[in-house]
Biopython code that builds the backbone (N, CA, C, O; Angstrom):
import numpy as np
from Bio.PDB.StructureBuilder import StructureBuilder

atoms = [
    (1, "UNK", "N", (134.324, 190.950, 126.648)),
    (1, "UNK", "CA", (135.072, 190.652, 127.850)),
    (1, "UNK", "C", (135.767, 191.925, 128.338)),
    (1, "UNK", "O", (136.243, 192.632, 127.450)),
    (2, "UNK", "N", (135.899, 192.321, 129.571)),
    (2, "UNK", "CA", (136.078, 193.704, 129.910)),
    (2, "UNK", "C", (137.412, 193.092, 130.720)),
    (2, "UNK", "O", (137.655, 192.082, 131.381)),
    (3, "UNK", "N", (138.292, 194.554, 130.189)),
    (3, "UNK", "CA", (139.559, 194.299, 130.671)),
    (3, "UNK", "C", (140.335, 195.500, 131.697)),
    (3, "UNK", "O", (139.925, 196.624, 131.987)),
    (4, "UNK", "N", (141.100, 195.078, 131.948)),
    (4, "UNK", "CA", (141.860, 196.232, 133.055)),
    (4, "UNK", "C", (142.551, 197.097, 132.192)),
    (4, "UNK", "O", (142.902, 197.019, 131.015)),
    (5, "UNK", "N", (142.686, 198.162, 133.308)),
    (5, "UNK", "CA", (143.722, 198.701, 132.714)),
    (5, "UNK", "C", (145.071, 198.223, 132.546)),
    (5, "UNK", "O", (145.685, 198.324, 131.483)),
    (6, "UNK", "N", (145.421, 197.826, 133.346)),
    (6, "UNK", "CA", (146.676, 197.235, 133.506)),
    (6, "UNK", "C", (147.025, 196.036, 132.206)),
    (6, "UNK", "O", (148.165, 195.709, 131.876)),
    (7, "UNK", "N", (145.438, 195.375, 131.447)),
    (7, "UNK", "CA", (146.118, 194.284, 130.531)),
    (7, "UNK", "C", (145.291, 195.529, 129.284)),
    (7, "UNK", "O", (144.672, 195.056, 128.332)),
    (8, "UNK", "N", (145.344, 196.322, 129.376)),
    (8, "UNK", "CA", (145.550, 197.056, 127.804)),
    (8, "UNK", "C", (146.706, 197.797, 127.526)),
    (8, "UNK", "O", (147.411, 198.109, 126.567)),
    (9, "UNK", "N", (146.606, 197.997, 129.055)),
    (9, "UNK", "CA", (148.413, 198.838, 128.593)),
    (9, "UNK", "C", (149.495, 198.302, 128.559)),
    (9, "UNK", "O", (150.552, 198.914, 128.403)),
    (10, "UNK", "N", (149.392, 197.131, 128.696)),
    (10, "UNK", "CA", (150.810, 195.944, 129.154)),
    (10, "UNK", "C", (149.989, 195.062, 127.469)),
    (10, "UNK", "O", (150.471, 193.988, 127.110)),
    (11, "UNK", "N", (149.004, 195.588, 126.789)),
    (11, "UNK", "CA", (148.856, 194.581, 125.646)),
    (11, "UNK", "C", (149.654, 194.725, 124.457)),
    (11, "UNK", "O", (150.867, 194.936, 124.463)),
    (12, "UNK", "N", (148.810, 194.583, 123.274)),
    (12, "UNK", "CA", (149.394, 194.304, 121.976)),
    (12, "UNK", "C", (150.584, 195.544, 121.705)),
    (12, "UNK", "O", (150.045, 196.457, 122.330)),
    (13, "UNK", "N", (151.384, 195.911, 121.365)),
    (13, "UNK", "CA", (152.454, 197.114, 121.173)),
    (13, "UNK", "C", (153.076, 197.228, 122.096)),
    (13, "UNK", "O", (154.085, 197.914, 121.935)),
    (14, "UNK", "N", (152.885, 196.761, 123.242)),
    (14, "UNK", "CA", (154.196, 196.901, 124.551)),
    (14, "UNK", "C", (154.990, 195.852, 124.455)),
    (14, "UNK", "O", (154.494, 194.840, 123.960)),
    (15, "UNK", "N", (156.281, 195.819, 124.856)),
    (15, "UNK", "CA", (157.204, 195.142, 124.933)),
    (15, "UNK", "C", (157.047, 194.378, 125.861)),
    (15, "UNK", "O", (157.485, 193.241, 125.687)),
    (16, "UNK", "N", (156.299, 194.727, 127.333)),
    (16, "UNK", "CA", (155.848, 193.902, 127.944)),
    (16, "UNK", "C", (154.658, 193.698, 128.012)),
    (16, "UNK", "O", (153.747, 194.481, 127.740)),
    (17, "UNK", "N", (154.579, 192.270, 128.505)),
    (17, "UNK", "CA", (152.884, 192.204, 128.524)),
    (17, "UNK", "C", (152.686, 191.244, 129.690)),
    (17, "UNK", "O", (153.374, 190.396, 130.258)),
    (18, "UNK", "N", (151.095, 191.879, 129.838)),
    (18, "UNK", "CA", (150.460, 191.551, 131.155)),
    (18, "UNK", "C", (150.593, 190.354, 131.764)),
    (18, "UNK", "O", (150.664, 190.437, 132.990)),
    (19, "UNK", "N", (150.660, 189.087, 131.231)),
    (19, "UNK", "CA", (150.689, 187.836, 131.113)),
    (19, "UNK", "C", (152.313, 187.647, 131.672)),
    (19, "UNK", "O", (152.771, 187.305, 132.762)),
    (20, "UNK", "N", (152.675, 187.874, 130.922)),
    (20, "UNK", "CA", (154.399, 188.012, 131.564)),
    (20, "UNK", "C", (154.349, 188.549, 132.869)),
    (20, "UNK", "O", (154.582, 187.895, 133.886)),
    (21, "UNK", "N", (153.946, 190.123, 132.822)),
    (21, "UNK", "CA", (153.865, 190.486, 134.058)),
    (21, "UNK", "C", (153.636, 189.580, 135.626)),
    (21, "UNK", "O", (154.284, 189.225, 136.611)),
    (22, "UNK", "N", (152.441, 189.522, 135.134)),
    (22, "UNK", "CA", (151.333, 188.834, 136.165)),
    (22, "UNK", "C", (152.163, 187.194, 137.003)),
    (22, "UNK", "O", (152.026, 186.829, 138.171)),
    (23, "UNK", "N", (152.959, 186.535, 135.919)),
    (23, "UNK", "CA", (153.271, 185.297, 135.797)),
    (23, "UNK", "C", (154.862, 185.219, 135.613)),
    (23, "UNK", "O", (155.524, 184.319, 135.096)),
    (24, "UNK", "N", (155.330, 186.574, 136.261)),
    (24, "UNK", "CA", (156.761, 186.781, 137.129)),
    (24, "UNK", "C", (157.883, 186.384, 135.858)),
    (24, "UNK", "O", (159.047, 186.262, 136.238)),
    (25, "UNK", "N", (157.628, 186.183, 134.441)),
    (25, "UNK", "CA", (158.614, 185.777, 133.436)),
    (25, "UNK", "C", (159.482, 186.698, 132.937)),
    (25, "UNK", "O", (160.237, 186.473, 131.991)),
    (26, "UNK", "N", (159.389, 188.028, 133.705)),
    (26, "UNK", "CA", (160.372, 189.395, 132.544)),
    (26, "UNK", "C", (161.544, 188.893, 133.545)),
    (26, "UNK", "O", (161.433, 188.089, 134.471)),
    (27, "UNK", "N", (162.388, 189.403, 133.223)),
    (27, "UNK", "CA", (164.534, 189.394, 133.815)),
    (27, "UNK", "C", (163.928, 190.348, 135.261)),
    (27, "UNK", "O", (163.067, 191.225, 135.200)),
    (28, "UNK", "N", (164.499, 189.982, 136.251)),
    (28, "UNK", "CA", (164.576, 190.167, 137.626)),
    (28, "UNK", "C", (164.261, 191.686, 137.416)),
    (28, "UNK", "O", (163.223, 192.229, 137.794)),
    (29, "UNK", "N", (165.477, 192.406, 136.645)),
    (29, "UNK", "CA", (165.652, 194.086, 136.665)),
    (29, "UNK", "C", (164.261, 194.713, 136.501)),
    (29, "UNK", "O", (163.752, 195.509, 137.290)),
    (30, "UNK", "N", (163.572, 194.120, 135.064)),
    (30, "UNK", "CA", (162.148, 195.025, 134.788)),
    (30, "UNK", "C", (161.158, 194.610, 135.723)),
    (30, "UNK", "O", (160.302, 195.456, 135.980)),
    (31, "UNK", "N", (161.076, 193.546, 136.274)),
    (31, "UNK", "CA", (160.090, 193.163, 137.340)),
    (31, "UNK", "C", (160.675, 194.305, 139.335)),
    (31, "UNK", "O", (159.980, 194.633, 140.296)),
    (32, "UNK", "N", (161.881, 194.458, 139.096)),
    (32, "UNK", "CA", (161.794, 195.285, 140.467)),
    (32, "UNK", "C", (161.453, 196.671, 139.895)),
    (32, "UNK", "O", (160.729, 197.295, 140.671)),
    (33, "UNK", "N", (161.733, 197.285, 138.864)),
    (33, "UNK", "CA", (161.400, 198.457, 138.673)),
    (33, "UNK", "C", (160.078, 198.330, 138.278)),
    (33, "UNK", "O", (159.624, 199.423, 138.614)),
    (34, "UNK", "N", (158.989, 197.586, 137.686)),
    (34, "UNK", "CA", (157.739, 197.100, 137.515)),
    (34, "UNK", "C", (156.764, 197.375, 138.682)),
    (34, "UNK", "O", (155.915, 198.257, 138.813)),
    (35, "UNK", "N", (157.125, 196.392, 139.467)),
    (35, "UNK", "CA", (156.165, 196.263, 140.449)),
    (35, "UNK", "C", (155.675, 197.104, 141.127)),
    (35, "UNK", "O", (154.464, 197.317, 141.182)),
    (36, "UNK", "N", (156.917, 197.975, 142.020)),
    (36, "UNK", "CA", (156.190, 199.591, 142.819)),
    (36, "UNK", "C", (155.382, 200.324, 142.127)),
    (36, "UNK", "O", (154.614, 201.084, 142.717)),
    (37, "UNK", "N", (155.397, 200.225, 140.501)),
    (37, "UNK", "CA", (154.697, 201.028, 139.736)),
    (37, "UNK", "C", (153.315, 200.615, 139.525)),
    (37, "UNK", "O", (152.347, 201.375, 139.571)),
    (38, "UNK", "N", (153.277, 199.075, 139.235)),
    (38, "UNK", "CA", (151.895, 198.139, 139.368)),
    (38, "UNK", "C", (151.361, 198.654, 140.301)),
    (38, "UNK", "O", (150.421, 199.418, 140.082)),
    (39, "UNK", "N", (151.852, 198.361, 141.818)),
    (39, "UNK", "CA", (151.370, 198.544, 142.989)),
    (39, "UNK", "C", (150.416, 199.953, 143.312)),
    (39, "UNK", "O", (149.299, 200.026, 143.824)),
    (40, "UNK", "N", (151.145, 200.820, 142.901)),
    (40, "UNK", "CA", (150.826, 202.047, 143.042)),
    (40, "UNK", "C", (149.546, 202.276, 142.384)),
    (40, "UNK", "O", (148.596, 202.874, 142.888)),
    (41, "UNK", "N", (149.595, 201.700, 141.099)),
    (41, "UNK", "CA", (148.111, 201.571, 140.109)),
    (41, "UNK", "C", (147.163, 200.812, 140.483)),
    (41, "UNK", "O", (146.012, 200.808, 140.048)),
    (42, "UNK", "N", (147.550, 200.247, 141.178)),
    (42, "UNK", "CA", (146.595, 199.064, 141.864)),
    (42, "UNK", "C", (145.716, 199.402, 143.311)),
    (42, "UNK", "O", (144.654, 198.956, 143.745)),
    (43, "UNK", "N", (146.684, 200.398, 143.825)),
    (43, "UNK", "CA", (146.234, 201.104, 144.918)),
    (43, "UNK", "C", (145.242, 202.244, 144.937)),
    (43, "UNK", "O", (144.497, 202.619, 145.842)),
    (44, "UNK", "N", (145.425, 202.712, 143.677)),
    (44, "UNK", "CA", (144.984, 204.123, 143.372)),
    (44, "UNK", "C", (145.637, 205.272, 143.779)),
    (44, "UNK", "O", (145.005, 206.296, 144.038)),
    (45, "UNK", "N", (146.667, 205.213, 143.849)),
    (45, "UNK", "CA", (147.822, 206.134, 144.526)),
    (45, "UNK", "C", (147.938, 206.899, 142.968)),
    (45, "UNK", "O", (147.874, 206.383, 141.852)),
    (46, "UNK", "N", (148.099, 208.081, 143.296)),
    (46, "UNK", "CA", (148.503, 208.921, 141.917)),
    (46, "UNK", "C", (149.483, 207.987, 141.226)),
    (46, "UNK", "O", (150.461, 207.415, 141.706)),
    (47, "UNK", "N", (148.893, 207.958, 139.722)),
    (47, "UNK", "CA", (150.209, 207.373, 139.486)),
    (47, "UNK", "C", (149.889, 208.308, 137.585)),
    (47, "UNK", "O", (148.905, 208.718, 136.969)),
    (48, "UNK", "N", (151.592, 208.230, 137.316)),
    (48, "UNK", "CA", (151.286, 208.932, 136.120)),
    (48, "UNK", "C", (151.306, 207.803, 135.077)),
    (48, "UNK", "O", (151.675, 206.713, 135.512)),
    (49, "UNK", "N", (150.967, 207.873, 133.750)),
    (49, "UNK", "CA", (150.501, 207.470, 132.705)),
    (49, "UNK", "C", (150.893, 207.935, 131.620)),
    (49, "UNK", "O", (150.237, 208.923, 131.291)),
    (50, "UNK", "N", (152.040, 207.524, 130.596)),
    (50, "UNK", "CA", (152.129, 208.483, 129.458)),
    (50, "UNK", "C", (151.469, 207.639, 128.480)),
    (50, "UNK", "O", (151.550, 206.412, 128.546)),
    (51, "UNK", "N", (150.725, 208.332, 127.441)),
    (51, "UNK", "CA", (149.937, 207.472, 126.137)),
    (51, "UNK", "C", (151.231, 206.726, 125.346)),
    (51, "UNK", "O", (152.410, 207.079, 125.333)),
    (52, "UNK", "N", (150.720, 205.803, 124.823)),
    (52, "UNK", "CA", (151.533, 205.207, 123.675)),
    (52, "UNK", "C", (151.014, 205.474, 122.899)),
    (52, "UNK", "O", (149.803, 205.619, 122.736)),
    (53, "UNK", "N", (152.632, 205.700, 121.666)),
    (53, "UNK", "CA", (152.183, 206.391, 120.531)),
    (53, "UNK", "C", (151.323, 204.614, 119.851)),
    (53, "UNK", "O", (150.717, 204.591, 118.780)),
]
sb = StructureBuilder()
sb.init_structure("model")
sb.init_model(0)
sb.init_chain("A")
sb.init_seg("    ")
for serial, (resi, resn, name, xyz) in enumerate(atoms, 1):
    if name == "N":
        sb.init_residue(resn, " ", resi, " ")
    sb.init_atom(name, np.array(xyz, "f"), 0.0, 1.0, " ", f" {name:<3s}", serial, name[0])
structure = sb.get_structure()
């Protein structure tokens, strides 16, 4: 099953996850600072990326 980017990096070891994301359940604060950043990835707008350790 082929997945996004967005649900590997929001998967297993993040504090948040995609599912949450997607389905509006994190505290108001991480979802407004969230989203412009989604958006941006979603757009293809440069967006930066740091690896998890």
């Amino acid at each position: 099953m082929a997945t996004t980017l967005e649900e590997r990096f929001f998967g297993p070891g993040n504090r948040f996850q995609w599912p949450d994301i997607t389905s509006n359940k994190l505290p108001r604060p991480v979802m407004t600072r969230l989203v412009p950043w989604i958006e941006d990835l979603q757009n293809k707008t440069e967006t930066l990326l740091l690896p998890r350790a």
